[in-house]
N, C-alpha and C positions, 0 to 999 in steps of 0.2 A: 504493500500500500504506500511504500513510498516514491515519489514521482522520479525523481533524480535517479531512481535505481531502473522505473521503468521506462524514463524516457534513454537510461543507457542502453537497457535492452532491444529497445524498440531501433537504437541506433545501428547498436551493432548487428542485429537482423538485418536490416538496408543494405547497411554498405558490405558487409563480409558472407552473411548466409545466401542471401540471393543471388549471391554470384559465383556459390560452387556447380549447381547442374552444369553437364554440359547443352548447347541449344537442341530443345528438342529433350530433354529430361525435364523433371519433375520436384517438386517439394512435397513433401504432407508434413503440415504440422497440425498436432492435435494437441489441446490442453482446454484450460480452465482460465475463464477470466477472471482478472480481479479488480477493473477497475474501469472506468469507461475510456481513460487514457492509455491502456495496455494493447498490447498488438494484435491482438483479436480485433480488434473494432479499428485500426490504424487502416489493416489490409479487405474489413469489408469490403468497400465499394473499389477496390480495384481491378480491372476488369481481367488481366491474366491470373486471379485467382477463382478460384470456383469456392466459395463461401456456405455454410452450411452450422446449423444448431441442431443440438437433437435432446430435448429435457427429457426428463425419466417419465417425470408424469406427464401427459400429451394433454387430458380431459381431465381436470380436479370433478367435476359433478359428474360425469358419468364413469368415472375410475379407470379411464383410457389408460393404457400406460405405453412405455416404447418398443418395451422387449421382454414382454409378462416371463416368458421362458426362466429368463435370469433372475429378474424381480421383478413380483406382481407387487399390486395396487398395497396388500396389506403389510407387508414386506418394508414397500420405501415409506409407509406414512409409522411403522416401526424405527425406523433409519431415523426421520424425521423428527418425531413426536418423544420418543424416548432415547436415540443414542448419542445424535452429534446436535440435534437443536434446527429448530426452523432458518438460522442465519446460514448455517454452515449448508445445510440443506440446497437450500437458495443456490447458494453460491455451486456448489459441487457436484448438484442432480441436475438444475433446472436453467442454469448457464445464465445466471444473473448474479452479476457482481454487487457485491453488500458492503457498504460504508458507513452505517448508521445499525446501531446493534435492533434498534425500532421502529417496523414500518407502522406507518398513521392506523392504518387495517391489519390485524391480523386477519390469518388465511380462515379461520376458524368462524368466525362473527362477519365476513364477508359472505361466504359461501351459503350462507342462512338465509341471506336473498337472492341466491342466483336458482333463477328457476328452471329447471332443465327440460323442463314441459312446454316451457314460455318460447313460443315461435314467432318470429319475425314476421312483422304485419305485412301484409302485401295489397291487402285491400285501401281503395281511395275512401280516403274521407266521410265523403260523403254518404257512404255505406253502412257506417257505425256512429259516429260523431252527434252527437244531439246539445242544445247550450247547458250539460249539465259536465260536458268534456272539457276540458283546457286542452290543447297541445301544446307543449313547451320543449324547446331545441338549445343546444348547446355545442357551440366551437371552439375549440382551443385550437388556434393557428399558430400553425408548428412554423420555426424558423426552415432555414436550409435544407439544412440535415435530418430536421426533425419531422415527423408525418403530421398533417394536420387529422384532428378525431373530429367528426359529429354524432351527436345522440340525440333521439328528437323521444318524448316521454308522454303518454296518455296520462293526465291527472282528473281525476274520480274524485271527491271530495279531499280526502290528506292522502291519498296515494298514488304516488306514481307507478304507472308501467313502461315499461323499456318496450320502444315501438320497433327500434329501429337502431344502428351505429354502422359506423363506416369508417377506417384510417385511411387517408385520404394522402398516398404516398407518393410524395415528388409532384403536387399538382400544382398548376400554376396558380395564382389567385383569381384569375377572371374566369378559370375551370370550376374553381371553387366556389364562386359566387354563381353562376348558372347555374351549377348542380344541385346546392341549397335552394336555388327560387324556387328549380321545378320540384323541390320535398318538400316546400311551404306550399305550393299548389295542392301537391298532392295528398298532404297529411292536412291541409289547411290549418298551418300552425299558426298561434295565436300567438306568440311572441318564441323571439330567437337571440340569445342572448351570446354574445363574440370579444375574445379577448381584443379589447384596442389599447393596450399596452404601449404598444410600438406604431400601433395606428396605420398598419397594413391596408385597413380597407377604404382611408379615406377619400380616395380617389373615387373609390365607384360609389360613395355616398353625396359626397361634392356633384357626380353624375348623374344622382337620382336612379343609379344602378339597383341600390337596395333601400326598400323601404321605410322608410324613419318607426312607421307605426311597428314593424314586424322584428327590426333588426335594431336588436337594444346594446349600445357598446359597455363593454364593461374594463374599468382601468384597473388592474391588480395595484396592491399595493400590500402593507404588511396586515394591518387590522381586516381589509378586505376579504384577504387570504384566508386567514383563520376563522373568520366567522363566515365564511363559504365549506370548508371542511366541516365546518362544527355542526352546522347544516347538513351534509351530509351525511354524517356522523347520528347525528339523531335521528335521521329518518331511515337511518341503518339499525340504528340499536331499538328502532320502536317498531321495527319491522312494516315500513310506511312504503318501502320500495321494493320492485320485482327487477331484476337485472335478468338480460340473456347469457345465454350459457356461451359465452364466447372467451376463450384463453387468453387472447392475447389482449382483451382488454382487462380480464381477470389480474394475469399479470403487470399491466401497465400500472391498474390501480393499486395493486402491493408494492410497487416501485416506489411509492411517495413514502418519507419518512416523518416522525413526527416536528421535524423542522420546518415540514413542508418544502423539501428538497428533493427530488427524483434521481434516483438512480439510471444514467443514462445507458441502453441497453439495447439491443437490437430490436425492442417490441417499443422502441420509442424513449421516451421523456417525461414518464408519467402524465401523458397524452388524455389518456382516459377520466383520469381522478377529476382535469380541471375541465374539462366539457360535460362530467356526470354536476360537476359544481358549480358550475354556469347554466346549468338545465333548470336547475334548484334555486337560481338565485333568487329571492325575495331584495329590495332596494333598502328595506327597514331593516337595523342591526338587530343582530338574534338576541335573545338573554341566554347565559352562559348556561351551557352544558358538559359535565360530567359523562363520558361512559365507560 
């Protein structure tokens, strides 16, 4: 976990390891990351490499595993739960590097609203929707590197249901503002709340590109932050939310720590956490919550 140590590694791979093949030879390297700066994530996106994860557990809710043969489902949540620890776990099964000994979610109290029955809507609006529905959507606009997430959520009196999500990888922002329009058509969502942070979208608002009524920006800041999680957080521990059974947003949202800091990792930037928390937002500050 130290940088100095990993960016000497990372160096001395560069310049001395990739240039013993001979042309037309091969490398494999296989290990364990530990850190979002370590050479795993350096040689992702380079294209003479063929890139590739493989975690132990594949499906937390339906007990999918990689390679039951060797270890089944009851085996690694063994490993887990009583030998090396949820962190080391993390880190050593499921190929996510761990810098914080506590994410914001444990796996245990998350998984209590992911409903493995809960199928992605595909029917319009218009087919179910009556004025007793909200639909409420949520963006977290990933930098560069990062994927952008949306979640768009059926609200019923105090509960949401998960409609819908998408990580929206490598798209441009004018891809991403058409793709939303046409799920606010089609979910006819009643507000959509978008990190403007860095104020990405201001152009196409200046445009008239996105909606002022539909398309609500939201500025992170530190208090913002925490009383968006804390929100979360309660309509988790009160059991007020249904999430879909999808991994890699399962995993994005274990990434966040309780610093509200993301573990950055090839399923993103804790992507998930903050578009599940911008779906959520209420404009009025919470009253503190304990879970």
């Amino acid at each position: 976990m130290n940088l100095t140590i990993i960016e000497k590694i990372n160096r001395t791979f560069m310049e001395q390891v990739m240039s013993l093949p001979k042309e037309g030879g091969e490398i494999h390297l296989v290990g364990t990351a530990q850190h979002q700066e370590d050479l795993f994530f350096q040689l992702k996106n380079q294209k003479s490499w063929d890139w590739a994860e493989y975690k132990a557990i594949v499906n937390e809710a339906e007990k999918k595993v990689l390679w039951k043969e060797l270890l089944d489902y009851d085996r690694l949540c063994m490993i887990r739960d009583e030998e090396i620890g949820e962190r080391a776990f993390r880190k050593e099964y499921m190929c996510s590097p761990v810098w914080s000994e506590l994410a914001y979610f444990q796996r245990t109290e998350l998984m209590e609203v992911v409903n493995i029955d809960l199928k992605e809507c595909k029917e319009p609006a218009r087919q179910w929707k009556d004025n007793r529905i909200t639909v409420v959507a949520g963006l977290d606009i990933g930098k560069k590197v990062h994927p952008s997430h949306l979640v768009i959520f059926k609200k019923y009196g105090d509960k949401y249901t998960m409609l819908f999500e998408i990580f929206m990888e490598h798209w441009d922002y004018s891809k991403q503002v058409d793709y939303c329009n046409a799920l606010i058509k089609f979910f006819e969502i009643d507000l959509l709340y978008y990190d403007d942070t860095r104020a990405e979208l201001e152009g196409f608002r200046e445009r008239g590109l996105i909606h002022p009524a539909i398309w609500k920006p939201v500025v992170f800041n530190g208090k913002r932050k925490f009383d968006m999680a804390s929100n979360f957080s309660r309509l988790v521990n009160n059991n007020k939310i249904e999430l879909l059974n999808r991994q890699r947003m399962i995993d994005s949202i274990l990434s966040v720590t309780n610093e509200l800091e993301a573990i950055e990792s090839a399923t993103g930037h804790g992507d998930a956490f903050w578009s599940i928390s911008l779906a959520l937002y209420k404009e009025n500050s919470y009253r503190p919550h304990i879970a």
